[in-house]
N, C-alpha and C positions, 0 to 999 in steps of 0.2 A: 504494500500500500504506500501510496507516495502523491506529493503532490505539485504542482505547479508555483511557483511564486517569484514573479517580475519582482528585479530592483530598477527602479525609475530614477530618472534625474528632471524627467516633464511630470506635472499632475493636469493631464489635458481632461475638461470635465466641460457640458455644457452646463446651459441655463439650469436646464431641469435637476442637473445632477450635481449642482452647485457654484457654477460660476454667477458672480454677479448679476442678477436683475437690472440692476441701474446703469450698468457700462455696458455702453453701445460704440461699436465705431462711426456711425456717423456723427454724434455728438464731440465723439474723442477729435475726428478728425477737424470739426469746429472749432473748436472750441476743448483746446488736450488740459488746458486750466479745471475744467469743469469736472474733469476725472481724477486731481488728486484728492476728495474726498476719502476716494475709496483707498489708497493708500496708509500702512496703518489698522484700517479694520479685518478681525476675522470674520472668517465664515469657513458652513459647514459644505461637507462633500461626500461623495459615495462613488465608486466604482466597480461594476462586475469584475471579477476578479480580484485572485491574491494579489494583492502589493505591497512592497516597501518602497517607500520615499525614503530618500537621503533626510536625513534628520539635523535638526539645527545646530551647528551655526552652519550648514549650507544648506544654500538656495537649491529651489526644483525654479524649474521655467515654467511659469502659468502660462496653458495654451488653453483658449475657449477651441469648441468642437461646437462647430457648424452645424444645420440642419441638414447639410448635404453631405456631411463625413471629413469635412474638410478642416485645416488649423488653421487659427490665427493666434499668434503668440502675443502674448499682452506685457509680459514681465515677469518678476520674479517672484515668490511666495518664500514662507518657511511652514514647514511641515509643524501644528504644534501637536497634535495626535492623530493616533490611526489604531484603528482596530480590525480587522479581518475575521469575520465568523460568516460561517456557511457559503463560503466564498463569494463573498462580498467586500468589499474593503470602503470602511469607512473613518473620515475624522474630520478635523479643523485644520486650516491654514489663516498663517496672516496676508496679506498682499503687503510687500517691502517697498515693489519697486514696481514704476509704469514707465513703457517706453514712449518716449515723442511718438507720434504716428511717422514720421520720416524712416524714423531707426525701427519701428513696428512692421513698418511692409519689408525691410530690409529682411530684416530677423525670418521673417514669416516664411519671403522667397528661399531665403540661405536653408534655413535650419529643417522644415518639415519634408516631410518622405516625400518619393518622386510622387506625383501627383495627386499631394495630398495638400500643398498649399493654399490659402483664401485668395490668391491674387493670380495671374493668372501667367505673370512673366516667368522668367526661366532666370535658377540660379547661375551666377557671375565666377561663383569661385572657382578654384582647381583642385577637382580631386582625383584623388588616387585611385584609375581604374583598372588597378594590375590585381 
């Protein structure tokens, strides 16, 4: 008997599943003053599956998950609990840190699996495809 359990350095969750309510990209991209509110505050999360978040003092990368399956990276959290019962995992994070929208789409093209980005350009960087 054995069983499955992801270590993350993302805690990618939607609306439903705990990302902020009130942080929208179009408002961010208005107006990115109006989103350090949420900066500082916790909230709670859940995700199917076992997981472990890296634990504070490091950051996981908060990525909101789309209604069409897709990321958009917002910034960085800290992990403050987690539980995993009946393979579920649930707990609390803080939001530490929000990116400009500039540095947001940047992050978002760079960093999210191949065709899993919110935006819809093609990453710039170089990588290692040996």
């Amino acid at each position: 008997m054995g069983s499955l359990i992801e270590i993350n350095d993302t805690l990618k969750i939607s609306k439903e599943r705990g990302f902020p309510s009130g942080l929208n990209l179009d408002n961010h991209v208005i107006n990115p003053e109006s989103s350090r509110i949420f900066v500082g505050k916790e909230f709670e999360f859940w995700n199917n599956g076992e997981r472990l978040y890296n634990r504070p003092p490091s950051r996981v990368f908060l990525v909101e998950e789309m209604k069409d399956g897709k990321w958009l990276y917002w910034g960085n959290a800290i992990i403050i609990s987690q539980t995993i019962i009946g393979g579920k995992t649930r707990g609390a994070y803080q939001l530490v840190k929000l990116y400009q929208p500039d540095f947001q789409k940047r992050m978002t093209i760079e960093e999210s699996p191949a065709g899993k980005s919110y935006f819809d350009d093609k990453p710039e960087s170089f990588l290692n495809t040996t």
